[in-house]
mmJSON file of the N, C-alpha and C atoms, coordinates in Angstrom:
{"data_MODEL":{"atom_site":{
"group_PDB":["ATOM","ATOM","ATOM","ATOM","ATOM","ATOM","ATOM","ATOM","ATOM","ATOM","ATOM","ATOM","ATOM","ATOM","ATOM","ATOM","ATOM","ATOM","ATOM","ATOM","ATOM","ATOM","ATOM","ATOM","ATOM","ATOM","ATOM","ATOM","ATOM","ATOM","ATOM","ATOM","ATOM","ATOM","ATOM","ATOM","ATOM","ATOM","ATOM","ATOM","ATOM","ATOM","ATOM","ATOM","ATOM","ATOM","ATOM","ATOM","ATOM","ATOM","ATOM","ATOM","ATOM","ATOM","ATOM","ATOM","ATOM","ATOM","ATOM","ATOM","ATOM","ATOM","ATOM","ATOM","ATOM","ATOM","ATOM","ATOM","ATOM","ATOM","ATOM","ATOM","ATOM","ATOM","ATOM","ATOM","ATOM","ATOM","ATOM","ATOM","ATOM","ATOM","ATOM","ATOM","ATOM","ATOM","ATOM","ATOM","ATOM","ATOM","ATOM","ATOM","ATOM","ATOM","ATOM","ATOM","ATOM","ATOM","ATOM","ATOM","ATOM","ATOM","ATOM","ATOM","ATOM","ATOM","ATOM","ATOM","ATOM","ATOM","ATOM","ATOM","ATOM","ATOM","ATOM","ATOM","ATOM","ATOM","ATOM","ATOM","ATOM","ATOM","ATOM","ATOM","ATOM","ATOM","ATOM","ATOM","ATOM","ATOM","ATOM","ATOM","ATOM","ATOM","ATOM","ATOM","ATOM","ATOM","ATOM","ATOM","ATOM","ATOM","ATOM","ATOM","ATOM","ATOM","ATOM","ATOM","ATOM","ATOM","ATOM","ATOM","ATOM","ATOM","ATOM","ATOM","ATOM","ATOM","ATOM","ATOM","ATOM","ATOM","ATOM","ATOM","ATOM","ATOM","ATOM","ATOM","ATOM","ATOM","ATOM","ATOM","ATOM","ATOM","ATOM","ATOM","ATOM"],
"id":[1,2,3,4,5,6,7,8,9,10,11,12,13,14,15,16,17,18,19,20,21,22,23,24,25,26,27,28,29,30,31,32,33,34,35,36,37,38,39,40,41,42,43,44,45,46,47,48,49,50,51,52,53,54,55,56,57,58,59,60,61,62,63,64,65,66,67,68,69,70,71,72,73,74,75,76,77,78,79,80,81,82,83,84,85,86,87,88,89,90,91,92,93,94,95,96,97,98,99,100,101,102,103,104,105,106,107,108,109,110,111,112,113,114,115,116,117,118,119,120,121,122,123,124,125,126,127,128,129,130,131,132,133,134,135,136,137,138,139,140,141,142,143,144,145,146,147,148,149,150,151,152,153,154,155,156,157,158,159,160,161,162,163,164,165,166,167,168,169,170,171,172,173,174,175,176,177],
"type_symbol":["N","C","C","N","C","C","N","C","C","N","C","C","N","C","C","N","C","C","N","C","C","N","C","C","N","C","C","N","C","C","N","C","C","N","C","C","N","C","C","N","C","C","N","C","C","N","C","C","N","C","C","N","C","C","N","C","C","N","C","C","N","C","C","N","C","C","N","C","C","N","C","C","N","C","C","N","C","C","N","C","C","N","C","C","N","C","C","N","C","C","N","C","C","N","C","C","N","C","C","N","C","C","N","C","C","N","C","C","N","C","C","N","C","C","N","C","C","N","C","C","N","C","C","N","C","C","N","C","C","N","C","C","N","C","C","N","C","C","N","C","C","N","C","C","N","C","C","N","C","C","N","C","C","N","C","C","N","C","C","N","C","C","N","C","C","N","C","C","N","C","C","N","C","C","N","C","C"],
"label_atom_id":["N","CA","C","N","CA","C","N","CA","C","N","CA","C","N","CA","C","N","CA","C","N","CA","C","N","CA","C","N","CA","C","N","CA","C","N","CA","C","N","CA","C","N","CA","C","N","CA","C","N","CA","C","N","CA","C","N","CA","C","N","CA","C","N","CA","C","N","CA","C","N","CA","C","N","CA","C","N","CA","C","N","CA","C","N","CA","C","N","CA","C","N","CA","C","N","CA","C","N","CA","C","N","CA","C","N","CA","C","N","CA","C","N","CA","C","N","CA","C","N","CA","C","N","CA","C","N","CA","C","N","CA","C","N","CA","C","N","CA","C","N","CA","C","N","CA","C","N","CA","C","N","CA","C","N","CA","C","N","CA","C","N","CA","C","N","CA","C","N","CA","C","N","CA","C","N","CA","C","N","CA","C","N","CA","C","N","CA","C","N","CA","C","N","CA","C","N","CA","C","N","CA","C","N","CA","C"],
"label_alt_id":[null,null,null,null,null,null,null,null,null,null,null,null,null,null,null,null,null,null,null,null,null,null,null,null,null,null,null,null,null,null,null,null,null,null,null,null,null,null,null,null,null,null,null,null,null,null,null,null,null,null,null,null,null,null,null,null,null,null,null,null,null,null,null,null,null,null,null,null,null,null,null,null,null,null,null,null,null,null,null,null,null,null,null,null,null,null,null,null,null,null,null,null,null,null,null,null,null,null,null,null,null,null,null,null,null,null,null,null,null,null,null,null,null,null,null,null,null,null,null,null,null,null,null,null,null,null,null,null,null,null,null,null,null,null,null,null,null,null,null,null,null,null,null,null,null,null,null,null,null,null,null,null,null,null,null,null,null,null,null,null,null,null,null,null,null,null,null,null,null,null,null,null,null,null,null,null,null],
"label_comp_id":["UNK","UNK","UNK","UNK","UNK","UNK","UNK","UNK","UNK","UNK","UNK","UNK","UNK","UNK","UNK","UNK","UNK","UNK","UNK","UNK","UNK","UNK","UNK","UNK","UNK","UNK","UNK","UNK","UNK","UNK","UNK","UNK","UNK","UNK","UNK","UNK","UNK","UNK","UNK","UNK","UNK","UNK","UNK","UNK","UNK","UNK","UNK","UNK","UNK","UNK","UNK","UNK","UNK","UNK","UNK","UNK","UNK","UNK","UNK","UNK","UNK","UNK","UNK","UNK","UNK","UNK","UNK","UNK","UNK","UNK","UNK","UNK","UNK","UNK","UNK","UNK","UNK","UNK","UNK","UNK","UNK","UNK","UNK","UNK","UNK","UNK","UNK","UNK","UNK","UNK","UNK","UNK","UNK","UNK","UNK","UNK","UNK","UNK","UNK","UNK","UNK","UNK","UNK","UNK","UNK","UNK","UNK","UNK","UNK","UNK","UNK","UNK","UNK","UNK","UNK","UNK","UNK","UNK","UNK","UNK","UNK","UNK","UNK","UNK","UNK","UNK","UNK","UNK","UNK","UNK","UNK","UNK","UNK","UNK","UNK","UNK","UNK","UNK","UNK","UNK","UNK","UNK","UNK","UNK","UNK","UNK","UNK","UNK","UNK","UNK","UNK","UNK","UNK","UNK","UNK","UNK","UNK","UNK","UNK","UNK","UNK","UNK","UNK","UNK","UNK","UNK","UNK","UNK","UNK","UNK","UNK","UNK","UNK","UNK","UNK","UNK","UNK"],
"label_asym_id":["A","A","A","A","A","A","A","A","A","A","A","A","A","A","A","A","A","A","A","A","A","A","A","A","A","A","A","A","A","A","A","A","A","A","A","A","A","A","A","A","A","A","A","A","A","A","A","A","A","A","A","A","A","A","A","A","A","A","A","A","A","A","A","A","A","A","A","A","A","A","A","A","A","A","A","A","A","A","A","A","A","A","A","A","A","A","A","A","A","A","A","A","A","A","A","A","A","A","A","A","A","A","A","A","A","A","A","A","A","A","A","A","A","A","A","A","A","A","A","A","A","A","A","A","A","A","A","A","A","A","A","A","A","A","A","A","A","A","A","A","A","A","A","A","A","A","A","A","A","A","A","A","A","A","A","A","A","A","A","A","A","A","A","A","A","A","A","A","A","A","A","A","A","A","A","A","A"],
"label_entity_id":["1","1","1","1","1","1","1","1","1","1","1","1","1","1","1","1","1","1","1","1","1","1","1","1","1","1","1","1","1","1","1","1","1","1","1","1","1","1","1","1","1","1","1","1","1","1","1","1","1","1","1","1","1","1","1","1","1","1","1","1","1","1","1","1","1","1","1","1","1","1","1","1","1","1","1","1","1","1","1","1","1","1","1","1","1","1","1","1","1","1","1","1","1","1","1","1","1","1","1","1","1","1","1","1","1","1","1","1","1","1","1","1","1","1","1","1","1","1","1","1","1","1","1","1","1","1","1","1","1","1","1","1","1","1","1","1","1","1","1","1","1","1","1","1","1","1","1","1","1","1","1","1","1","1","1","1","1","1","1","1","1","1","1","1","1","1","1","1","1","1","1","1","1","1","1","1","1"],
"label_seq_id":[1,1,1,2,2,2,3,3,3,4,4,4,5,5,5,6,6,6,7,7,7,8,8,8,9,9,9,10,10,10,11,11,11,12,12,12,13,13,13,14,14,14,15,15,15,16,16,16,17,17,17,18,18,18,19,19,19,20,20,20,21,21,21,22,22,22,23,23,23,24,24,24,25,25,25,26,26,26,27,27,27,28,28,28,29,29,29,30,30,30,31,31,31,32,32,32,33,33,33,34,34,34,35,35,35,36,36,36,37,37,37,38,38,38,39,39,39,40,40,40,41,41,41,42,42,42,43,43,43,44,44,44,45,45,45,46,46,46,47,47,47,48,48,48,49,49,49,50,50,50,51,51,51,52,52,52,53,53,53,54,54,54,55,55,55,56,56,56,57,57,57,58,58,58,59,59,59],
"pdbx_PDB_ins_code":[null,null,null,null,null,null,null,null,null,null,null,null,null,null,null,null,null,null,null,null,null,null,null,null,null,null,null,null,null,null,null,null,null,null,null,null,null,null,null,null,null,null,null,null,null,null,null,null,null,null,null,null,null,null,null,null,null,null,null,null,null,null,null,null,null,null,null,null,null,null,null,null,null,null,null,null,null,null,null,null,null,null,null,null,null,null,null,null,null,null,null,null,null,null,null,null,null,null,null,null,null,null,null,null,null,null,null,null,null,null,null,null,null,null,null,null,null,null,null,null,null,null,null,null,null,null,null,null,null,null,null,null,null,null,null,null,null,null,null,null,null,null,null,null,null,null,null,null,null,null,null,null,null,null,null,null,null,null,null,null,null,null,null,null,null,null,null,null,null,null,null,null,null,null,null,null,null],
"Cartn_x":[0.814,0.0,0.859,2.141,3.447,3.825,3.684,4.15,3.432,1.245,0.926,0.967,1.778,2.107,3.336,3.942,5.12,4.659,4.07,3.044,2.885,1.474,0.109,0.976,1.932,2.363,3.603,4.023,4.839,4.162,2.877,1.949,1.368,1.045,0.695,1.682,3.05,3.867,4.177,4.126,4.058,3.146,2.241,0.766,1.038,1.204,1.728,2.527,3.672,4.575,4.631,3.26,3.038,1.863,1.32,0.207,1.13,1.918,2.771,3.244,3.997,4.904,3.735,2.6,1.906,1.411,0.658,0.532,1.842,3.087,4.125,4.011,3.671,3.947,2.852,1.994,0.662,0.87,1.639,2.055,2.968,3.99,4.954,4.805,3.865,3.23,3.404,3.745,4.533,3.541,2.233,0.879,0.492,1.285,0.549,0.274,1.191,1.134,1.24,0.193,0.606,0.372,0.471,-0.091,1.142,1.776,2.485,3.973,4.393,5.673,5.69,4.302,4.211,3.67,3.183,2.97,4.247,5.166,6.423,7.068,6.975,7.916,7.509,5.88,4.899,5.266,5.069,5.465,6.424,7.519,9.666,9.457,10.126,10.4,11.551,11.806,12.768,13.835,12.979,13.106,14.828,15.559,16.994,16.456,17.687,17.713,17.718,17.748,17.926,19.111,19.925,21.57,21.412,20.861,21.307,22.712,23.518,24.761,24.959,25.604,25.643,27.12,27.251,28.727,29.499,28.697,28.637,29.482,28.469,29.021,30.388,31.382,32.624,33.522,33.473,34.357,35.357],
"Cartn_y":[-1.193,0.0,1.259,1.41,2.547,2.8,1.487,2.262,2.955,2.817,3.415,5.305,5.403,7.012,7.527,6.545,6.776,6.651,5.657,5.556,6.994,7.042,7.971,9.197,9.948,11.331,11.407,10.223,9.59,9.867,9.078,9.061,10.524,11.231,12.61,13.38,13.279,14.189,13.522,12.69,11.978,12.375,12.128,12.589,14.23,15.069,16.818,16.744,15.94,16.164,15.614,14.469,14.289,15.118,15.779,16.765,17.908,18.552,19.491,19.557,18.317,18.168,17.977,17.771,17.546,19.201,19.845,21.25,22.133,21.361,22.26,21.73,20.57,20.385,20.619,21.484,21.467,22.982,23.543,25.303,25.356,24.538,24.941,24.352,23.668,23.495,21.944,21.111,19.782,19.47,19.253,18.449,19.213,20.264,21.12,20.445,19.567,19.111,17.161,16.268,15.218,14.259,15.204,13.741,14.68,15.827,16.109,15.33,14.633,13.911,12.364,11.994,10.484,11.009,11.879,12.275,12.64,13.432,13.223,12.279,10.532,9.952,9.273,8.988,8.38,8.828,10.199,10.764,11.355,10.829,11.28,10.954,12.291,12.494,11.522,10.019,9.594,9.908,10.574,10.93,11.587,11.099,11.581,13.31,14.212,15.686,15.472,16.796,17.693,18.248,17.739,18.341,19.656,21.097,22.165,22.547,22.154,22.804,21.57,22.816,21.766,21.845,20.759,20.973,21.396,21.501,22.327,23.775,24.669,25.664,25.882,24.634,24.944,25.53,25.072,25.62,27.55],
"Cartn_z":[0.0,0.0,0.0,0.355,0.785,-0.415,-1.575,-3.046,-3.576,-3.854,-4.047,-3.811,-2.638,-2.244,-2.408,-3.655,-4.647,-6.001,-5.947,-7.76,-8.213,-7.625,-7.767,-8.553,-7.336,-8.083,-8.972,-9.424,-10.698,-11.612,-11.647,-12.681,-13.437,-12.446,-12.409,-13.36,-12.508,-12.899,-14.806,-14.709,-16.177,-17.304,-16.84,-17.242,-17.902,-16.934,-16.932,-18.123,-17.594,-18.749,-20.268,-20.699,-21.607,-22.171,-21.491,-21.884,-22.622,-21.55,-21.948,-23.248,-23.895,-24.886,-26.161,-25.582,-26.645,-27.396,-26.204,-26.925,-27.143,-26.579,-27.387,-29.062,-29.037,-30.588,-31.341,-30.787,-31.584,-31.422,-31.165,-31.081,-31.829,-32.062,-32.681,-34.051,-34.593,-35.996,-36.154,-35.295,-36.122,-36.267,-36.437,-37.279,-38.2,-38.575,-39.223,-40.964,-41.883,-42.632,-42.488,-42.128,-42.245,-43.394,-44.847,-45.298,-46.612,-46.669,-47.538,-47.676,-46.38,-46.444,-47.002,-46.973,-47.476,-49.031,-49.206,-50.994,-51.6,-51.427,-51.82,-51.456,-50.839,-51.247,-52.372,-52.52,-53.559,-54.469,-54.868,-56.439,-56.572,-56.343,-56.154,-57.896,-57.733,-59.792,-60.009,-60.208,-61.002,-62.477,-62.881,-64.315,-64.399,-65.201,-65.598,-65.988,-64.829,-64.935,-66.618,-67.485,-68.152,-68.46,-69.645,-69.545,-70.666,-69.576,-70.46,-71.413,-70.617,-71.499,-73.36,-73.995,-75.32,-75.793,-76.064,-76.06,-77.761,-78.21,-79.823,-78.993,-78.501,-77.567,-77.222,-76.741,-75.993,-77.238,-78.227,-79.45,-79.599],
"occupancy":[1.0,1.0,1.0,1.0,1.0,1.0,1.0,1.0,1.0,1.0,1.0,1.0,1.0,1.0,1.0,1.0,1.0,1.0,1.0,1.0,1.0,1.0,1.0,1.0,1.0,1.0,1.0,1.0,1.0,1.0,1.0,1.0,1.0,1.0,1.0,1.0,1.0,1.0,1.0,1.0,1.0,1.0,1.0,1.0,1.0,1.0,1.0,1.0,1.0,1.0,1.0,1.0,1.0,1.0,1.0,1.0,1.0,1.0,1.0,1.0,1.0,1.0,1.0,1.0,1.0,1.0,1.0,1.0,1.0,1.0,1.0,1.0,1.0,1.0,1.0,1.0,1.0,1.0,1.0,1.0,1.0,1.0,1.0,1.0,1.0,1.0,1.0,1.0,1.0,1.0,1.0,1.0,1.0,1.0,1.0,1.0,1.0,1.0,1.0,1.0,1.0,1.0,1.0,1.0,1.0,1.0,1.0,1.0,1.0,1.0,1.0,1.0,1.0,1.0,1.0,1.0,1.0,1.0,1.0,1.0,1.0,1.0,1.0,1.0,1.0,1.0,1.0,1.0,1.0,1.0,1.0,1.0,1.0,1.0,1.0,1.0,1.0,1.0,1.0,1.0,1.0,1.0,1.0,1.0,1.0,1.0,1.0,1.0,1.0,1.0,1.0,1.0,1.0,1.0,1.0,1.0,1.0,1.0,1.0,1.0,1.0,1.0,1.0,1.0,1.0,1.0,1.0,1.0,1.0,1.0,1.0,1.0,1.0,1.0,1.0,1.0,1.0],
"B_iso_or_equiv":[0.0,0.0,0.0,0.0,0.0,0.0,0.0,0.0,0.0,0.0,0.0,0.0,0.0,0.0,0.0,0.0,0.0,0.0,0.0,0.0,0.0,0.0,0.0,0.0,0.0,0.0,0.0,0.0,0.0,0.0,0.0,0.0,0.0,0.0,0.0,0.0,0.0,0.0,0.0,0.0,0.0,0.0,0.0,0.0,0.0,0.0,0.0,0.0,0.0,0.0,0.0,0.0,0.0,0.0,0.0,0.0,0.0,0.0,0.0,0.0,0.0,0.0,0.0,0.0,0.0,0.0,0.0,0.0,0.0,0.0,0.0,0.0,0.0,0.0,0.0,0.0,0.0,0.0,0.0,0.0,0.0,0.0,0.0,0.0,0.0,0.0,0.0,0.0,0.0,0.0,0.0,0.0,0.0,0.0,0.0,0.0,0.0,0.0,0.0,0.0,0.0,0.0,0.0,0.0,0.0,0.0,0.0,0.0,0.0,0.0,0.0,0.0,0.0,0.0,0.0,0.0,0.0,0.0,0.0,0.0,0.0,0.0,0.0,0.0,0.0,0.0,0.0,0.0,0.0,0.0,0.0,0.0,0.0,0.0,0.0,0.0,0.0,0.0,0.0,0.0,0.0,0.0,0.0,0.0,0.0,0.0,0.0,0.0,0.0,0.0,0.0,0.0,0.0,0.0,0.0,0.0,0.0,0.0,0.0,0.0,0.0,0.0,0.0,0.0,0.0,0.0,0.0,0.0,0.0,0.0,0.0,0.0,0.0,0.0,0.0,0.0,0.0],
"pdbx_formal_charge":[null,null,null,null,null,null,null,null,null,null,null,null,null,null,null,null,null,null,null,null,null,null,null,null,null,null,null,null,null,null,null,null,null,null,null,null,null,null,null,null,null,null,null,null,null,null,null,null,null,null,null,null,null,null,null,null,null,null,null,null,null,null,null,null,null,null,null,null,null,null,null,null,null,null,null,null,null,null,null,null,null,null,null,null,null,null,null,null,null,null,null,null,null,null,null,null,null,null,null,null,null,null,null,null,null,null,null,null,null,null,null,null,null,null,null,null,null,null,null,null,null,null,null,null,null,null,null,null,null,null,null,null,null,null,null,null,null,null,null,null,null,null,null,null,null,null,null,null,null,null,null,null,null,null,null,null,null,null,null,null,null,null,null,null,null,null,null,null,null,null,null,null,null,null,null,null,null],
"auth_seq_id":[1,1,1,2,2,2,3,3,3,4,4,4,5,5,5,6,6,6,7,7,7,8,8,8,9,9,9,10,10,10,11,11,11,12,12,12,13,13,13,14,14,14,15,15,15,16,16,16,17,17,17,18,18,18,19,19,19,20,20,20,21,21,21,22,22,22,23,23,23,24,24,24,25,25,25,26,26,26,27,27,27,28,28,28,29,29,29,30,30,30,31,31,31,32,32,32,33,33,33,34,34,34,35,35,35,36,36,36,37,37,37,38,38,38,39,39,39,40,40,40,41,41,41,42,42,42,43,43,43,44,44,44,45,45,45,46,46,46,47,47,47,48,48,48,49,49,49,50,50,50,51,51,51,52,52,52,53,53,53,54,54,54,55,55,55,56,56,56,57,57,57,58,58,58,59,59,59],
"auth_comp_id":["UNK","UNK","UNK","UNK","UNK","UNK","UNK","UNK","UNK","UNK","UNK","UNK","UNK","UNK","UNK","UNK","UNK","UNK","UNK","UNK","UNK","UNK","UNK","UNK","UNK","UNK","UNK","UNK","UNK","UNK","UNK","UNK","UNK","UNK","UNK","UNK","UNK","UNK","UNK","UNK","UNK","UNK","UNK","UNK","UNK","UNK","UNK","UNK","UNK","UNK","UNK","UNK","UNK","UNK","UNK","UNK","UNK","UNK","UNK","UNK","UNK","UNK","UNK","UNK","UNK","UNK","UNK","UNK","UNK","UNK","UNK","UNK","UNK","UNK","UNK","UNK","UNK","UNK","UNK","UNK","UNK","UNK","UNK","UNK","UNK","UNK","UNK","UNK","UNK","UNK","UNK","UNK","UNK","UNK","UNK","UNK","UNK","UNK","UNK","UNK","UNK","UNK","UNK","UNK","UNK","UNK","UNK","UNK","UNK","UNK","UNK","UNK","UNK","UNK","UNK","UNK","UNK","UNK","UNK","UNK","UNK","UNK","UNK","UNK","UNK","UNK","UNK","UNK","UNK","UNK","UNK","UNK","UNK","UNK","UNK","UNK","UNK","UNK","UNK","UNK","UNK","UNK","UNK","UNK","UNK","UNK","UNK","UNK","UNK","UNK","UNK","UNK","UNK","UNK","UNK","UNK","UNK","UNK","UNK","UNK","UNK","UNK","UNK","UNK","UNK","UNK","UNK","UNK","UNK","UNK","UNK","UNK","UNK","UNK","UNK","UNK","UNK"],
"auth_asym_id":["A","A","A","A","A","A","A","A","A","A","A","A","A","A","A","A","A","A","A","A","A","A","A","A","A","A","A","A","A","A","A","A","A","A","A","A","A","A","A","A","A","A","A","A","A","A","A","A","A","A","A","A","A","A","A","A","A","A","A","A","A","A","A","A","A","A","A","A","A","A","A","A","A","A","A","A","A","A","A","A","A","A","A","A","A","A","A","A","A","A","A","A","A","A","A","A","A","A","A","A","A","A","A","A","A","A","A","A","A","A","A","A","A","A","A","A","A","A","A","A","A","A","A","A","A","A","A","A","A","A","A","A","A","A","A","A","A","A","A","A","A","A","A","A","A","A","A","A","A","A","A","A","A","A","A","A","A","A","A","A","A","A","A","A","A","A","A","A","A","A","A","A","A","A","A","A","A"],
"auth_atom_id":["N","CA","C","N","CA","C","N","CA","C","N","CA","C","N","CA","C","N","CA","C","N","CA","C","N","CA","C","N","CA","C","N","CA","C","N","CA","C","N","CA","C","N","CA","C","N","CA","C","N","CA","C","N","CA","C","N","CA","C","N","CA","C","N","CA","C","N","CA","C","N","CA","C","N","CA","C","N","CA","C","N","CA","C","N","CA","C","N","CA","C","N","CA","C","N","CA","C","N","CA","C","N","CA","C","N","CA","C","N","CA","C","N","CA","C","N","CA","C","N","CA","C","N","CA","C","N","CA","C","N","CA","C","N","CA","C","N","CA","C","N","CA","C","N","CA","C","N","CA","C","N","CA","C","N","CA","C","N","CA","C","N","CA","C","N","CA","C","N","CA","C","N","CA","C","N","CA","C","N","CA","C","N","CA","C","N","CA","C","N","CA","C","N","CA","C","N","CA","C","N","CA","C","N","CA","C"],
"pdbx_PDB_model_num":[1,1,1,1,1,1,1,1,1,1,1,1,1,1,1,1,1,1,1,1,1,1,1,1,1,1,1,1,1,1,1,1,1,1,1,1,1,1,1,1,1,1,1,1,1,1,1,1,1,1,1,1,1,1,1,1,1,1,1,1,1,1,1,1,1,1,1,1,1,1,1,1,1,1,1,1,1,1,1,1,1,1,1,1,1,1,1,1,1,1,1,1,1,1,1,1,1,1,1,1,1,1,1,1,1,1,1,1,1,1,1,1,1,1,1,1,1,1,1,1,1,1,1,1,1,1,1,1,1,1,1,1,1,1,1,1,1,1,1,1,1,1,1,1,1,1,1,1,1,1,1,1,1,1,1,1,1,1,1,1,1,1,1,1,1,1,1,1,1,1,1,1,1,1,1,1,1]
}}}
């Protein structure tokens, strides 16, 4: 029964501090976009760059 009056305000203080961290991250924007990081890995441009330079030019 002596641990429960070591538990209880563990739990609490736990509790606080997962509440806390949560509206820090809901202030500081991190949910603000969740579905734009899994759409850019879906449609990642494979496609071979574009070679502007021509080498006619170096002459």
């Amino acid at each position: 029964m002596d641990i429960i009056y070591l538990l209880l305000p563990v739990a609490l203080i736990i509790v606080v501090i997962i509440i806390a961290v949560f509206f820090w991250a809901v202030k500081s924007d991190q949910f603000e976009d969740l579905e734009g990081p899994a759409h850019r890995i879906l449609m990642d441009d494979d496609s071979k760059p574009v070679d502007t330079s021509t080498e006619d030019s170096k002459d």
